[in-house]
N, C-alpha and C positions, 0 to 999 in steps of 0.2 A: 345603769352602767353607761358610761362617755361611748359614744359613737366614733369612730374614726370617719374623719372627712371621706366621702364618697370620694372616687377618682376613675377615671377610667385611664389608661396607657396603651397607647399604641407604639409599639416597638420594631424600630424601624431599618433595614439595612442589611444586610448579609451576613455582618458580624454576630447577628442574634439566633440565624438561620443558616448553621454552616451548609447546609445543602437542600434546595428544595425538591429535592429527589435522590433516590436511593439507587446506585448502579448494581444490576444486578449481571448474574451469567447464566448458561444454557442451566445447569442444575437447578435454577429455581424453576420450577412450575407452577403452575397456579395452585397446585393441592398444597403450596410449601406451608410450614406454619411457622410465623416471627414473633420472638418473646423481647419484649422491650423493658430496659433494666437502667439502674441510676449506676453509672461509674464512681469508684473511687476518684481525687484529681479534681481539679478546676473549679473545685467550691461546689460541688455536685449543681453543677446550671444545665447539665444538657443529660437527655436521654438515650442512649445507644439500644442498638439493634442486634439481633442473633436466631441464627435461624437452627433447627435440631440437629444439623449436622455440627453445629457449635463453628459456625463461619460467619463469623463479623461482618456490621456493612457501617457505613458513615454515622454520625451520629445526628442529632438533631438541640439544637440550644435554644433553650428556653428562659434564663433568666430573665434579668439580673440576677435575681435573690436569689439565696441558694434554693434550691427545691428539696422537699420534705416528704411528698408521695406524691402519687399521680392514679389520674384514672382516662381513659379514653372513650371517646362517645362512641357508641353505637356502630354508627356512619364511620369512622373514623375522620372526619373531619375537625374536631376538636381535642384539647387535652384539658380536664381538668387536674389542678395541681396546686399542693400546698408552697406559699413560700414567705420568705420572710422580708421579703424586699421593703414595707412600710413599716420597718419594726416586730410587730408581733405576727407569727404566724396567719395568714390567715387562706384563704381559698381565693384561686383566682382559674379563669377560661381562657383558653388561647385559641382562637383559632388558627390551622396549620396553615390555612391556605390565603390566608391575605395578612398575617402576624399580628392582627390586633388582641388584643391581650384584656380582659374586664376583669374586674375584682368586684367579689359578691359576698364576701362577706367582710365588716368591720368593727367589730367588737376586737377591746381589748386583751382579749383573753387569746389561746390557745384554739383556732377551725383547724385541723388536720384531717388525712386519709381520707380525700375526698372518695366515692364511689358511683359510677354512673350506672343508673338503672338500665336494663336491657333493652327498655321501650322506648329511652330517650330523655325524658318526660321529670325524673328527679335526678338529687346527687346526692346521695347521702355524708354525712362526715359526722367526725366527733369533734366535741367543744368540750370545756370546761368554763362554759361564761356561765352555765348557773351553779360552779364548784365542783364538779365534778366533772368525768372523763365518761360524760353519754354520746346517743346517736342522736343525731340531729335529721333530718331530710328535710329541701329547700325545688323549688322549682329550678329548671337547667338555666334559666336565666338572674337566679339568686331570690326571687322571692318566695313567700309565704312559705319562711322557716317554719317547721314544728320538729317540738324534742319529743323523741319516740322511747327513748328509755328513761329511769328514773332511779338506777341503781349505783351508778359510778363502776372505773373499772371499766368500761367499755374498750374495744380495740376494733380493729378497720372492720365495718359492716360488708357483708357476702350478699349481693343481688339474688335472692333466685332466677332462672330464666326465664322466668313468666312476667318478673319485676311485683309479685304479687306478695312477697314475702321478701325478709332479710335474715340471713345468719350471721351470729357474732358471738365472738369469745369475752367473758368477763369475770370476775371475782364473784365467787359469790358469797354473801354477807358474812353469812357463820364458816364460812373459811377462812383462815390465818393466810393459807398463800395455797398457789395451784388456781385453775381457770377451767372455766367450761363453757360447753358450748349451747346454744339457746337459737331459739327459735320465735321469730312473731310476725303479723302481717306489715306489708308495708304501712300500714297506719298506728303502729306500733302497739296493735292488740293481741290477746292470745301467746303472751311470751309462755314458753315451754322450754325445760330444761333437757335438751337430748342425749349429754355424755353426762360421766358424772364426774371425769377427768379430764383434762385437755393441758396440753403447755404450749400455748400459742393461738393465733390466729387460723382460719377454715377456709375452703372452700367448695363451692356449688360446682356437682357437675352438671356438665353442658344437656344432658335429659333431666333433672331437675328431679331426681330420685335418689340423689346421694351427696353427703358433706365428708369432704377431707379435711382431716384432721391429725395431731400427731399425740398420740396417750404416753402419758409420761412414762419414763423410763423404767422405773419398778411395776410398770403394771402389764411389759411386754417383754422385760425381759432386754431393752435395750432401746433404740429412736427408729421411726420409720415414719412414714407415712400409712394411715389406715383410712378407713372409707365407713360412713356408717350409713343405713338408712333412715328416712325423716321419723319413720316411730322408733328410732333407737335400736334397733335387732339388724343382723345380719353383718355386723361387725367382718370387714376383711382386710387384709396387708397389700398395699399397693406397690410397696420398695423394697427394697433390699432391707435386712436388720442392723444397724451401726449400735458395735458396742465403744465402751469406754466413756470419754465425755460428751462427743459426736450431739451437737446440734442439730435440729432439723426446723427450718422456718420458711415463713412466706410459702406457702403452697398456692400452684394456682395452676387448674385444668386445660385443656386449651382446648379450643371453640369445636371441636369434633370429640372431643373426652378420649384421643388416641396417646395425649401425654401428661405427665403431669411433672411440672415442674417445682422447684424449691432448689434453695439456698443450705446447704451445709458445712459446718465450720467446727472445727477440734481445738476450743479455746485451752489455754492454758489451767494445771489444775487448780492452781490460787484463786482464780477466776470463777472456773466453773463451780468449785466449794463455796464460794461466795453468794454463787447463785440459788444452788440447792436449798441453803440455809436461809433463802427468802430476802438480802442483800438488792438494792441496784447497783446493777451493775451497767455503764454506757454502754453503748448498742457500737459504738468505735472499738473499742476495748474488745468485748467479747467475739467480735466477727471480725476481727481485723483480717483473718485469714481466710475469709469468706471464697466457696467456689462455690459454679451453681452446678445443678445435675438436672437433666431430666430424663424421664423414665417412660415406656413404653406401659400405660395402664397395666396389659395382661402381662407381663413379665416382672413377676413379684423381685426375681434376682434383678432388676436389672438399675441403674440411677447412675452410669460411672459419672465423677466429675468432670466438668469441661472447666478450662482453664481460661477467665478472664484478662486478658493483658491487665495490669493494673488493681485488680481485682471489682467489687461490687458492693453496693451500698446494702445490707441487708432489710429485707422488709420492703422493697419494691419491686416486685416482678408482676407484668402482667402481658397475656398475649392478647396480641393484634387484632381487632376484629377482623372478620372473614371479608367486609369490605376493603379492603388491604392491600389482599392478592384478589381482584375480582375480575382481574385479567390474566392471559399469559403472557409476562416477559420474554424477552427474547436477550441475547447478547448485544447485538445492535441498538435496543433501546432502551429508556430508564423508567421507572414507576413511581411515582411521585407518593406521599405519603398518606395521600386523599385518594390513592386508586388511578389516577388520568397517567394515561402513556404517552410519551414525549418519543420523539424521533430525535 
């Protein structure tokens, strides 16, 4: 397969960086937790911020390209992020704090949903450069690629906390349609099938003893969020229950496992029958109404939607590492997106 010219870009200017720090007020404290999400608008180039009281802060721009998902390092010093800027999708690092920007992967095919391991150390993503839609995992500065799966059907890989394993959602063979959810080392041995249901993507709580997930709608009675543990038993309801056509996606735990956030959306019935019936159907189209909700782990009733100005790109949500907030703000001064307080 053709190589794309190696390149590196350094992205220069304020234009790219609408603010290199975030103003905050007396309400933020250092316990706050900030969920970073793609806005609808502007060609999806910049990543916005929101914190659980559902209170907006500056945004952060990343292009050129549009952006496709994102994942954030450890540290939070960098973003890894998919974009299309050289043509075909592919993976690219930014770091926050001086805006040079590397591209690490160049194959002509389809690198998305990058994911940074919790130790630092890999990024996992999926490709279809050997035909199909697997997991790939690559060192944090793009080398020694290896593909970890070998089934197609893959969707955005789940770190465990340990970084010792990955969870992810996929088809599986003798299925017509519907996904589930799986389990294997980060060396992509020992795959284990842990749900026998799933409609969508997972994620790892922050103690590394449970995957969220959402079972499809005839098998609860309606969409939620639920929780399983890693030998498959102990199945529990995390949200509230959404009947009728009510979507539920992107789930994703925040770094103390006190909330759980997702994306939910009441597409139209032509749509959603489209979908049921095993149909694609574009991810514009069906979330076009996307709001996001997050929920208090122990409060099964609870997930009200918070209202995006603009609304949200579905399928990207991920919170902040605790490096973040690793101070206390104050009103008087601002916290940069690398953690450093500015006066």
């Amino acid at each position: 397969m053709r190589m794309k010219r190696k390149r590196t870009c350094v992205i220069l200017g304020m234009a790219l960086l609408l603010s290199g720090s975030l103003l905050v007020s007396n309400r933020w404290a250092a316990k706050a937790e900030i969920i970073s999400f793609l806005p609808r608008g502007n060609g999806a180039r910049s990543i916005h911020f929101i914190d659980t009281h559902g209170e907006l802060l500056q945004g952060l721009m990343v292009g050129p390209g549009r952006i496709g998902s994102f994942s954030w390092s450890p540290d939070a010093h960098s973003i890894a992020h998919g974009s299309n800027q050289d043509g075909d999708p592919d993976i690219y690092v930014r770091d926050v704090r001086t805006n040079v920007e590397r591209q690490l992967t160049f194959h002509d095919s389809r690198d998305i949903w990058p994911a940074w391991s919790p130790n630092g150390k890999w990024i996992a993503f999926i490709s279809e450069r050997d035909g199909e839609m697997d997991i790939y995992r690559m060192d944090a500065d793009g080398a020694n690629v290896k593909r970890l799966t070998n089934r197609g059907g893959c969707k955005r890989p789940a770190w465990s906390p340990d970084s010792q394993s990955i969870a992810f959602s996929a088809k599986r063979k003798d299925a017509e349609i519907g996904s589930f959810i799986y389990l294997m080392s980060a060396e992509g041995k020992g795959v284990k099938q842990l749900t026998d249901t799933s409609s969508g993507v997972c994620a790892w709580s922050p103690d590394g003893k449970e995957i969220a997930f959402v079972p499809p709608n005839d098998a609860v009675g309606g969409h939620a969020l639920f929780s399983i543990d890693l030998d498959g038993k102990n199945m529990r309801q995390l949200t509230r229950l959404y009947e009728g056509l009510t979507l539920i996606t992107s789930p994703v735990w925040s770094p103390r496992g006190k909330w759980i956030a997702y994306i939910l959306t009441e597409p139209p019935e032509e749509l959603a029958q489209r979908l049921l019936g095993g149909a694609r159907v574009p991810a514009d189209e069906l979330f076009g109404n996307a709001v996001l909700c997050i929920a208090k782990t122990d409060d099964v009733g609870g997930g009200e939607p918070i209202e995006v100005p603009g609304g949200l790109v579905p399928g990207h949500l991920e919170w902040m590492p605790e490096e973040f907030l690793s101070v206390s703000p104050s009103a008087e001064k601002q916290i940069t997106l690398w953690g450093r307080i500015k006066n």
